[in-house]
N, C-alpha and C positions, 0 to 999 in steps of 0.2 A: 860351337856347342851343339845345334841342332844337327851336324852332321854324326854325330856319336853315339846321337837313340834313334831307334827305331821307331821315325815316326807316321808309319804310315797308318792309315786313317782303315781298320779292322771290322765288319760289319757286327754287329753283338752275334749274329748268329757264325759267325766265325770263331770268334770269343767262344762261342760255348761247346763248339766241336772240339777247339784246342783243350779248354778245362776236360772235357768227359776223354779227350786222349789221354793227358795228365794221371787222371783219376784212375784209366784201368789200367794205367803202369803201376801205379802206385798199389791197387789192392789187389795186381796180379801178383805184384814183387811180395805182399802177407801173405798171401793165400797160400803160395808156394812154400814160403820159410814156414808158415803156421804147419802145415801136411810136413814136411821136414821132421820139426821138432816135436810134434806131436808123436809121429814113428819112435824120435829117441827120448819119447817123454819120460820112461821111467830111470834113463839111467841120466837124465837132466836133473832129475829130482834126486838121486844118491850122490849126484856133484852139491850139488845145493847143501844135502845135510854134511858135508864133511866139515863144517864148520862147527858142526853141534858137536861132532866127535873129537872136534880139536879142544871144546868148552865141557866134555865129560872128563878129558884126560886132564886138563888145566884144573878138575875139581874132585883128582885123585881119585875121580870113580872107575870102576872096570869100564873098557870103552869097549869090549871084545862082543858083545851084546846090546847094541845101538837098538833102542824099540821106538818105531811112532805107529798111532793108530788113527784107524781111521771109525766113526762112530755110525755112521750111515753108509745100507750098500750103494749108492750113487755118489759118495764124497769123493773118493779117488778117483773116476774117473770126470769129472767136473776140477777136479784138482790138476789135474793133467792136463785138462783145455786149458787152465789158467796159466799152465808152465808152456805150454805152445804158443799161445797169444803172446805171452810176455817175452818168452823166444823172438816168434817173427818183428815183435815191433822192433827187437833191439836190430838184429838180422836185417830188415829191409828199412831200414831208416837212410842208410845210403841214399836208396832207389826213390823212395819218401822222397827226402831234401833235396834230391836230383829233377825231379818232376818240378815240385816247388819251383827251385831256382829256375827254370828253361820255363815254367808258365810266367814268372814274371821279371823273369831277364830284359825282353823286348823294350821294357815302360822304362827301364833306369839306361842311365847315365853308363858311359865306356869306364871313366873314374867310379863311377859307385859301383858298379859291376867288379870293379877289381877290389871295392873295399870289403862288399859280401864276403868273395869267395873264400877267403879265408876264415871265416867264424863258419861256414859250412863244413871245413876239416877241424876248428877247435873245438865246436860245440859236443861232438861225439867224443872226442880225445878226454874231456872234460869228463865229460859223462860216465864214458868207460871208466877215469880216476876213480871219481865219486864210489863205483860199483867198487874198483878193487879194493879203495879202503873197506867199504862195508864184510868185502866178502872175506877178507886175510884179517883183521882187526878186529871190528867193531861188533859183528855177528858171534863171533866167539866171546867176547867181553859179556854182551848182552847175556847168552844162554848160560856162559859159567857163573854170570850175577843169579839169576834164576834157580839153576842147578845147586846154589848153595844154602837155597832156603829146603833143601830135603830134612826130614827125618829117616835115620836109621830105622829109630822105634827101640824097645825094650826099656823094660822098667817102668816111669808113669810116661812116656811116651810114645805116640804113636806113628806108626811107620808112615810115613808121605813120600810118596816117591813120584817126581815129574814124569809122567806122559804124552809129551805131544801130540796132537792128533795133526793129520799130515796136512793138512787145511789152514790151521792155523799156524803152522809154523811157517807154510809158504806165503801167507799173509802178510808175518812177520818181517821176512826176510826181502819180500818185494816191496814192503812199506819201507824197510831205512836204504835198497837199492835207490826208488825213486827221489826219497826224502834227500837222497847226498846226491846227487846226480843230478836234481833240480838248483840245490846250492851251488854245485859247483859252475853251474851256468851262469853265476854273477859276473865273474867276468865280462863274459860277451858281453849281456844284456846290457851292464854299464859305458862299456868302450864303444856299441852302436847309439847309446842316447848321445855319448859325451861327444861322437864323429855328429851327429844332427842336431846339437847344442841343446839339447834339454838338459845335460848333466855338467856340471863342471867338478874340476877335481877341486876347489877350494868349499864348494859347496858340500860337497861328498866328506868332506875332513871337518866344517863346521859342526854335521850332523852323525856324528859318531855316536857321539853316547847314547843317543835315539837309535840308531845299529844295536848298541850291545841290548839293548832292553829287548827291540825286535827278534833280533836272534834266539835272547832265550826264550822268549814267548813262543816264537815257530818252532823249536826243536821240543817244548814240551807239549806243540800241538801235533808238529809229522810224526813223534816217537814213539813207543809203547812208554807207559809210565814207571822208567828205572831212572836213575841219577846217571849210569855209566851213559846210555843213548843219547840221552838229551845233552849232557854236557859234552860229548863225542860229535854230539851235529856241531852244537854251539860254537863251539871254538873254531873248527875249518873255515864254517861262515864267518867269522872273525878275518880269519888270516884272510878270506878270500876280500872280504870289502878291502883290505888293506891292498890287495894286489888290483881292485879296482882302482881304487885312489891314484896308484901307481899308472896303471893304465892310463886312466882320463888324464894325467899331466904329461901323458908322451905323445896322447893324440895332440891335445892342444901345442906342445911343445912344435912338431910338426903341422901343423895349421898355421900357427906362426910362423913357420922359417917357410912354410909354401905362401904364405900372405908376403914377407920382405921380398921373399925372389920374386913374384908377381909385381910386387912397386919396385921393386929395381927393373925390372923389364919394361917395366911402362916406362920409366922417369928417362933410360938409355932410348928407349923408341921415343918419345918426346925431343928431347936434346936433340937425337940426329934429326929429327923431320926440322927443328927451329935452325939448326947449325944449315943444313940444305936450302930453306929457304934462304938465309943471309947470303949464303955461297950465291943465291942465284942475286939478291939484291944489287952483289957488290958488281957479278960479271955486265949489270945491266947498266950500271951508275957510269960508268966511261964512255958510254959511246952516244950520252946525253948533249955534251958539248957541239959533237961534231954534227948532230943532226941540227943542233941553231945556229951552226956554222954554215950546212948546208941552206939554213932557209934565210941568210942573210945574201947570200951570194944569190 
């Protein structure tokens, strides 16, 4: 085992040259996606509202006329750094997780090292899910919920008509991004407790019903205050502990058939060393005689 880590003995000020290496890959790799997306801030943000255009037409209104405003001359351009930050992080999180990993590769194990690497390609796979439900479903659902509280007006009523201001609707839409994207990381986050045994899948299945209360508690805390959001988080996170559960009993399942094969290879190395030793008892037991043969003569 000690041949598999890297254990040699690092001075702290080595340590801290490697981190601040780490570090300026890491907010070289934003800086550059942030200046990117920033350049294509405005048409990042016309990708963003076609979701609201999908949630005008889903509520029979003319969509040929899409308005958001903006209320302060400094909102949109502060709107725009918010759509390039939230660009580069998604953009260089690769380069992120990449750094991460190679600074603390060295300390783990050749076996833990191959257990990582994997939740390094699900966790973003995940993530990006998270995002597409939001952006093809749940972003439309939300605004046509909204969008149907208009008044026309005429008669004893009066006209209301939804106006977004472009600040708050990317507020909006980057809240249930992160909000699903963070759920959809249960997975991982379960199946690395359940590989370090803090989690067990019987334990995980005892405390469900404590899940389903959790759930909806978090989805009417990450969501804007509609029934469609929150019960739209609610449920994935549902499914998702379920595919935990599933998880945690595949690791263990493999933990155990790696535990048998290990006592099967002990008990076969045990046997042959006892079987070798007898082999040598028995070659030695014959030629007992002939040596008190020889010391009689």
């Amino acid at each position: 085992m000690t041949n598999d880590i890297d254990d040699k003995a690092l001075p702290l000020m080595e340590h801290l040259v490697e981190l601040r290496r780490r570090l300026m890959w890491a907010i070289g790799a934003f800086f550059v996606a942030f200046l990117v997306c920033f350049y294509f801030a405005k048409d990042l943000f016309n990708l963003l509202v076609v979701p609201f255009k999908w949630a005008v037409h889903l509520a029979g209104l003319q969509s040929n006329n899409i308005e958001l405003i903006y209320t302060a001359p400094q909102e949109f351009f502060f709107t725009q750094i918010k759509i390039a930050m939230f660009g580069g992080i998604i953009i260089a999180f690769p380069v992120i997780a990449a750094q991460i990993y190679k600074f603390v590769a060295p300390g783990l194990y050749r076996n833990e090292r191959a257990a990582f690497l994997p939740f390094l390609v699900a966790s973003p796979l995940l993530f990006i899910m998270g995002g597409c439900l939001v952006y093809f479903f749940f972003t439309p659902m939300v605004m046509w919920f909204f969008l149907r509280m208009q008044q026309s007006g005429g008669g004893d009523q009066v006209a209301i008509q939804l106006l977004p201001k472009v600040s708050e609707y990317l507020s909006l839409i980057m809240t249930l991004i992160f909000s699903f994207g963070l759920v959809f990381q249960l997975p991982v986050v379960t199946t690395l407790m359940a590989r370090v045994g803090l989690l067990t899948s019987a334990g995980l299945a005892a405390k469900r019903k404590y899940a389903i209360v959790l759930a909806f508690v978090a989805a009417a805390v990450l969501t804007p205050p509609d029934p469609v959001s929150q019960i739209g988080l609610a449920l994935p996170t549902l499914i998702l502990y379920e595919v935990a559960i599933y998880a945690a009993r595949l690791v263990e399942r493999q933990r155990a058939a790696a535990s048998a094969k290990s006592d099967a290879e002990t008990g076969s190395t045990s046997r042959d060393a006892a079987g070798g030793e007898a082999g040598s008892e028995a070659e030695d037991a014959p030629g007992e005689p002939a040596d008190r043969d020889e010391d009689k003569t």
